[in-house]
N, C-alpha and C positions, 0 to 999 in steps of 0.2 A: 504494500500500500504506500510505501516512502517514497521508494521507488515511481509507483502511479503519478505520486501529488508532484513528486521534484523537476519530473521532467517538464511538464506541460507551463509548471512557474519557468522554469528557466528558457524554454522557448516562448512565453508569452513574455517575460522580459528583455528579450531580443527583439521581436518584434517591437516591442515599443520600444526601442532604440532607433531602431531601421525608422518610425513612425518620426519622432522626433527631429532625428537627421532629415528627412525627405522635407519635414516640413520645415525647417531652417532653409533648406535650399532652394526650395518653393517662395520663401519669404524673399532671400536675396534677390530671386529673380524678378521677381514680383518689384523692388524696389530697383531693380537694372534698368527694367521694360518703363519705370516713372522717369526716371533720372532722364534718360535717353529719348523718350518722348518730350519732357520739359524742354532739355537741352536744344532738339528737334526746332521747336516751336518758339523759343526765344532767338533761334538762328536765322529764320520765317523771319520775324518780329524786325528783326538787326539790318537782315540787308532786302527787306520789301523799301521802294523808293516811295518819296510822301510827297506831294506838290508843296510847296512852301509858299507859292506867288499868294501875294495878299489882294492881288489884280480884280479888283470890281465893275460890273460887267451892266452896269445901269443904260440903260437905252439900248441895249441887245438883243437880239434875237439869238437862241439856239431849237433846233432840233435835236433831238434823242431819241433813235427807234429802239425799240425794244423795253422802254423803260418804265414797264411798271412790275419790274422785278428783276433783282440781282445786279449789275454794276450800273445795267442801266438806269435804275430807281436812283442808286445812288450818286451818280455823274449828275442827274439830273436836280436832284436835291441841292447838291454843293456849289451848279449853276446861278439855281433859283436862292441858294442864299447871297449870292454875289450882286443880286439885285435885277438879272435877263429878266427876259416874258423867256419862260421857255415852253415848248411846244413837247409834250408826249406824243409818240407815233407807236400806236400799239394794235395790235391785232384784236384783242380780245376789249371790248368797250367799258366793261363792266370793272374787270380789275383796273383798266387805267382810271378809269374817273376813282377809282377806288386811293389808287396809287397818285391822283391826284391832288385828292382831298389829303391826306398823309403829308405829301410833300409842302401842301399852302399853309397847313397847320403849324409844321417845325421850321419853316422858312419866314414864315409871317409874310409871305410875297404873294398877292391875292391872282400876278401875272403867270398863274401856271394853268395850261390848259390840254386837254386830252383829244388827237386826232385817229380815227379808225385809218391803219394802214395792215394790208395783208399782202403780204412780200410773196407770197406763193400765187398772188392773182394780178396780171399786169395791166389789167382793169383798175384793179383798186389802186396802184401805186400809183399809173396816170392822173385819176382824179385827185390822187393826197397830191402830188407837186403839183399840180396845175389848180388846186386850191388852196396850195402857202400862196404861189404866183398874184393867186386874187387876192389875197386877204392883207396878205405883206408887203410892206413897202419896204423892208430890208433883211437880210440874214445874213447873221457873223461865226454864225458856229454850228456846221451841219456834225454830227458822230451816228456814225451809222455803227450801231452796238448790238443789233436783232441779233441772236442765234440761234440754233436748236441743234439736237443730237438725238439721233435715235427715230429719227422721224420718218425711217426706211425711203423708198426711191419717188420722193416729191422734187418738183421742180420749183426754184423761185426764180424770183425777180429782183434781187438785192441790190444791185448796181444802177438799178433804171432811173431811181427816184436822184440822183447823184446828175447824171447830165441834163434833166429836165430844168436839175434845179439852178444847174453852172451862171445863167447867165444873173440870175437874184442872188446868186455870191459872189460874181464878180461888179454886179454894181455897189456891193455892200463893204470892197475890200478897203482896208484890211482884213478878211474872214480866212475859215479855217474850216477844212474839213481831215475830221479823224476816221480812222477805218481800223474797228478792234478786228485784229488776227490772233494768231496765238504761233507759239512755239512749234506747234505740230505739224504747221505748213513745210516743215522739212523734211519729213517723213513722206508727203506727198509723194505719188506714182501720176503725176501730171499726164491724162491723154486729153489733147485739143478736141480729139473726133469723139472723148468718148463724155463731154461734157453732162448730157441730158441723162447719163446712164445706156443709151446705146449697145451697148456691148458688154460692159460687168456691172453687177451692182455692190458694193462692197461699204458697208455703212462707214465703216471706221475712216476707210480710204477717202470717201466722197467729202467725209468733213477735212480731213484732211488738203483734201482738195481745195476745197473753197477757202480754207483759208489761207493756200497761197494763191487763191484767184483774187484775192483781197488784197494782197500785196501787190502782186502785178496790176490790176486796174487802177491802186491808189501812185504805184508810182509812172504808172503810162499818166494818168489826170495829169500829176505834177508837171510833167516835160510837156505836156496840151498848156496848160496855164502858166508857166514859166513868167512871170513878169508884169503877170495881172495881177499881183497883189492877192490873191488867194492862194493860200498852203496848203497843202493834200500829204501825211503821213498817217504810218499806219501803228499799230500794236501789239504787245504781246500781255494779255494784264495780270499773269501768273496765271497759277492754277485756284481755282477761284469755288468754294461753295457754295453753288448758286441751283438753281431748280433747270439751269439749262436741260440737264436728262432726265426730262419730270416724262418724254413720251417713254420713257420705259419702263418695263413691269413692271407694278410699284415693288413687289418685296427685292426686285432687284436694284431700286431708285433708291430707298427708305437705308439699305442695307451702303450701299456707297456713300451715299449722306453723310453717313453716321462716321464711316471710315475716312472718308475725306475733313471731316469737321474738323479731326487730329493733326493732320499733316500741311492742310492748306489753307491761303489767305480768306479773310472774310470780306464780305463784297463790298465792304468802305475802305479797304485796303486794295481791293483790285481793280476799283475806281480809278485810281489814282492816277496813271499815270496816261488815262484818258482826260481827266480833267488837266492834267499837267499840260498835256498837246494841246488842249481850249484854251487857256488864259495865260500860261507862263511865259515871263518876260526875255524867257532863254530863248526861245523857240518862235517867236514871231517871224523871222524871217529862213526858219529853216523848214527845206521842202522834198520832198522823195525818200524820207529817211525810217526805220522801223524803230521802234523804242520799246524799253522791257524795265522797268523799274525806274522810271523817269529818267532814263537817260540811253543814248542811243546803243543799240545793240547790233551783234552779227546775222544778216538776214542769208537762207541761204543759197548756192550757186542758180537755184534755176530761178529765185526773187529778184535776183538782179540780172537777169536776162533781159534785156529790151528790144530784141528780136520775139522773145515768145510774150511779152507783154504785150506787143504793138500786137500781133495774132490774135491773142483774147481778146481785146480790148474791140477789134473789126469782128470777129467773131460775137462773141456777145450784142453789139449793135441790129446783128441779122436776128438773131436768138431772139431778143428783146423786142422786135420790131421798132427802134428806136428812130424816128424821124428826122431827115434833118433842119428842120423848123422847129424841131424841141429841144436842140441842145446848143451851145453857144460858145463855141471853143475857137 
């Protein structure tokens, strides 16, 4: 019977040695996986670029498409605290008047207004530019911010509202047009012929795409407008937590979210260096150039092509059915 009792203590007090041990080491990592995370996100914190221009923008006009949520809410807010009339250009009516009323509230600037633009109908983007044209007697700061992911093989019209608008920003100049890209336009697999989707359709690739078609069309505008007083660059505004992937499953949206919230800029931080391209006193006479934390960055080998920009740019016009009585170059 000694024998019985002795063993089963002395192996249950091994076990709980092994129990002990496992869970110290479970602790440490537990405190590695904080540190490393902290560390992470104070390094985020250190070197995201902040606009500093105190540049107030009273008797302005800006446009912001896409902005009743994520950087473009917030470009648009930091506008309208600067004193603009700014203009929402949002697809969905309901959230911008919503995202309207929010931005007149914290700005105190009763000149904020909400206009239906749907970048996938070139119906609708004709009537948005050719009803600033009516309404406006001037524009200093168009940012074209719209994006979406995950939206499988739709077609837009993102560029259209951009030459319609050319000649109410070249009489407005000194004005400015910003064009948010991102980073991943280098990863791009650029086919001219296979722009509509044509031949592959590949979700990941196609944003990719457009957003070095975003670079090339902002720097084809620039060398079109050379010297009218109007600047066209483009952006990169980190990686940003924003509802951009809101058209995907949600448990697979909800679930990146979450993961993202850890590692990446929040959308007044990736604002930034779109507002910076609007008002900062660095950058007023700088044109064709990409920027990534307020300050300019390396764009690459096929963004700075101006043979295949000058392509897209004639290409897209056919695409677009873009008139020449509506644009002003």
């Amino acid at each position: 019977m000694i024998i019985l009792w002795v063993l089963p203590v002395r192996y249950c007090s091994i076990s709980l040695q092994e129990i002990m041990f496992g869970s110290v080491l479970n602790s440490c990592a537990f405190w590695v996986v904080v540190v490393l995370l902290v560390t992470l996100k104070l390094y985020i914190k250190l070197m995201t670029g902040i606009c500093r221009s105190q540049k107030q923008l009273n008797g302005k006009t800006a446009i912001v498409t896409g902005a009743n949520t994520g950087i473009g809410k917030e470009t648009a807010l930091d506008l309208a605290c600067r004193g603009a009339k700014v203009i929402l250009a949002c697809r969905d009516l309901k959230r911008g008047r919503k995202a309207c009323s929010e931005i007149i509230a914290q700005s105190h600037n009763s000149r904020v207004e909400v206009r239906q633009l749907d970048l996938s109908s070139l119906t609708s983007v004709r009537q948005f530019a050719h009803d600033i044209i009516r309404t406006e007697s001037h524009l200093e700061i168009l940012i074209n911010n719209a994006g979406a992911g995950g939206l499988g093989p739709n077609r837009t019209a993102d560029n259209l509202q951009i030459g319609i608008l050319v000649g109410l920003l070249k009489k407005s100049a000194p004005s400015r047009i910003v064009m948010v890209s991102s980073m991943v336009h280098k990863y791009a697999k650029f086919d001219l012929d296979n722009l509509n989707s044509e031949k592959w359709f590949n979700d990941f690739q196609v944003y990719n795409c457009s957003k070095l078609a975003n670079i090339l069309v902002a720097n084809e505008l620039s060398r079109k407008l050379n010297g009218t007083g109007v600047t066209v660059n483009s952006l990169h505004p980190g990686v940003v937590v924003t509802d951009i992937m809101r058209q995907l499953p949600q448990p697979i949206y909800y679930i990146t979210k979450f993961i993202m919230s850890f590692f990446f800029k929040d959308t007044k931080e990736g604002a930034q260096t779109s507002i910076y391209l609007a008002v900062s006193e660095e950058v007023e006479e700088v044109s064709g150039k990409y920027f990534s934390d307020c300050k300019e960055a390396n764009m690459s080998k096929e963004a700075r092509d101006e043979g295949l920009a000058k392509k897209l740019w004639e290409k897209s016009e056919v695409l677009v059915r873009l008139k020449p009585e509506e644009i002003d170059l």
